[in-house]
N, C-alpha and C positions, 0 to 999 in steps of 0.2 A: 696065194701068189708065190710065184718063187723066188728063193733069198738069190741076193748078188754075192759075188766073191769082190773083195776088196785086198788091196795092201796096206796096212797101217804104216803111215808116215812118222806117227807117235804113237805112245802111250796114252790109250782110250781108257778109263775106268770104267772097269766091268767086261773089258771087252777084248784087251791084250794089249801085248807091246808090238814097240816098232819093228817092222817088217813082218810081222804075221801076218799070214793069210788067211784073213774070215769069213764068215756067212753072216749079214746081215738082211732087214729087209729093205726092199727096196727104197722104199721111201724115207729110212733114215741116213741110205748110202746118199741118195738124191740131195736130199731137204736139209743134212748135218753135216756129215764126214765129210765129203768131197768139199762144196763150197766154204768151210772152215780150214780146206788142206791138212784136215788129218787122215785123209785116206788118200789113193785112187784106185779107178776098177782095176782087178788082178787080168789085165789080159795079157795072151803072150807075148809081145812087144812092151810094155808096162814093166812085166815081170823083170824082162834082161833090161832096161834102162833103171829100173831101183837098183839091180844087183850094180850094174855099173858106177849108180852114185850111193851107194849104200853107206861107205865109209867116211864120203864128207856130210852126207847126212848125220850118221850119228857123233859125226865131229863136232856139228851144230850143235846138234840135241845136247852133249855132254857141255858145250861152253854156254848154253841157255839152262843147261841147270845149275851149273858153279855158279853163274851169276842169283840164280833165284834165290840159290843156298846162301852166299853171300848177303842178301837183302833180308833174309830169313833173321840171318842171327844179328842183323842192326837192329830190325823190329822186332824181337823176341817181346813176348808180358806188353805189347801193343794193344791198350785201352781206349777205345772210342767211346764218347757222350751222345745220346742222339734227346733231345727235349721236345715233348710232347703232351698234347693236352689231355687228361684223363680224366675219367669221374671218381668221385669218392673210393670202390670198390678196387680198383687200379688198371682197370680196365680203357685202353686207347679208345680215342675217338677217332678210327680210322685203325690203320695197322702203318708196318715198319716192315718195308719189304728191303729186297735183295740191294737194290737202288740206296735208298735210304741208309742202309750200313757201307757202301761202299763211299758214298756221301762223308760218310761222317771219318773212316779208315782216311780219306784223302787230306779231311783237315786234321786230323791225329799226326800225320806225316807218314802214310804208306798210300801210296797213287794205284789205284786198283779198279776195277772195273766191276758191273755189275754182275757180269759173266763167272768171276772171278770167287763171289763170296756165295759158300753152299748153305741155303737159307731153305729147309724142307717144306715149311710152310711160312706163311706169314706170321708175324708175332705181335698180340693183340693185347697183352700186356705189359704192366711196367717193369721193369726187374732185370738185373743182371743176366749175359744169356753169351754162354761159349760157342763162336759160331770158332767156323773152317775158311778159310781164304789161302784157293791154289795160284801160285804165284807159278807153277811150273806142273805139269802133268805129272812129276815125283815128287814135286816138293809144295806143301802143304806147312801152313801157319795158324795156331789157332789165337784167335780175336777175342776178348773180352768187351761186348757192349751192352753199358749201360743205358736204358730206357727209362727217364723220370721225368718230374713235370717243370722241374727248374735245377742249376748248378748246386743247390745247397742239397736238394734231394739226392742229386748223382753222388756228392760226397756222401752223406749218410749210408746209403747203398752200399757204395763201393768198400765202405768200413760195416758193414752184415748188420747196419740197426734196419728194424722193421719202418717200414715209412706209411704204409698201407693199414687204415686204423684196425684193430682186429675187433671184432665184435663180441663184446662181454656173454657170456655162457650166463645164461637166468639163472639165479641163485636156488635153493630149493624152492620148493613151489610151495611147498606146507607154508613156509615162510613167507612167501609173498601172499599168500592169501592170508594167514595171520595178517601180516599187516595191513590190508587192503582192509579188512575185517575192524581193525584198529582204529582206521581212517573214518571208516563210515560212523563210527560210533560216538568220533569224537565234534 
């Protein structure tokens, strides 16, 4: 299929800044860019109306990222709780998706959306875990969220004691069979 030309309205990750003109496929200029308004098609009328607003555009972009900057450094070392049920091994019952940390950054006090927080896969155990939350296509926050099975666990955690029991390594074996040996005799 053949790629679209686009204009970036924003800073896309991975893909350029604003006002570049790219080559994407169709169906991501279709299904993402456009209906998100971070693109539109580069046609020739397109072209000359961005160049026209170019400058209040990036007048936006720059006061929507002072402000993101600004909300950056109130919520700097922002720790979210998220509690969850696990088995022995520390292993979720269920996972802790993109949603769920966005959930939790909200009642922490950063109001954020699920779109917002870069979660590469889901996270299927318990434990401390540095996620990314873009508050601004330049400006990015990294999150600390704990995953435990109650508030005493998330403190423990949060202070690096193991909470997950570890399983004892079998002592030599000569020795357990000596004793096994010991046992039967007696």
């Amino acid at each position: 299929m053949a790629a679209v030309e686009v204009i970036l309205l924003q800073r896309v990750e991975n893909l350029g800044q604003m006002g570049d003109i790219v080559r994407v496929r169709p169906g991501y200029a279709r299904n993402w860019l456009l209906p998100q308004k971070k693109a539109i098609r580069a046609s020739k009328d397109n072209r000359a109306r961005f160049e026209t607003e170019r400058a209040q555009l990036e007048a936006q972009n720059i006061k929507r990222r002072e402000e993101a900057e600004r909300v950056a450094e109130r919520v700097s070392g922002l720790a979210a709780v998220i509690i969850r049920q696990a088995g022995e091994s520390g292993g979720l019952y269920g996972s802790v998706t993109a949603r769920d940390v966005a959930d939790a950054c909200t009642e922490a006090g950063l109001s954020v959306t699920r779109q917002q927080v870069v979660l590469d896969h889901p996270i299927k155990t318990l434990g401390v875990y540095q996620l990314r939350v873009v508050l601004h296509p330049e400006v990015s926050i990294p999150v600390s969220v704990n995953i435990a099975r109650s508030r005493e666990e998330a403190e423990r955690q949060r202070r690096g004691e193991a909470t997950v029991p570890v399983e004892e390594e079998p002592a030599d074996i000569e020795a357990m069979l000596d004793q096994a040996a010991g046992e039967d005799l007696a």
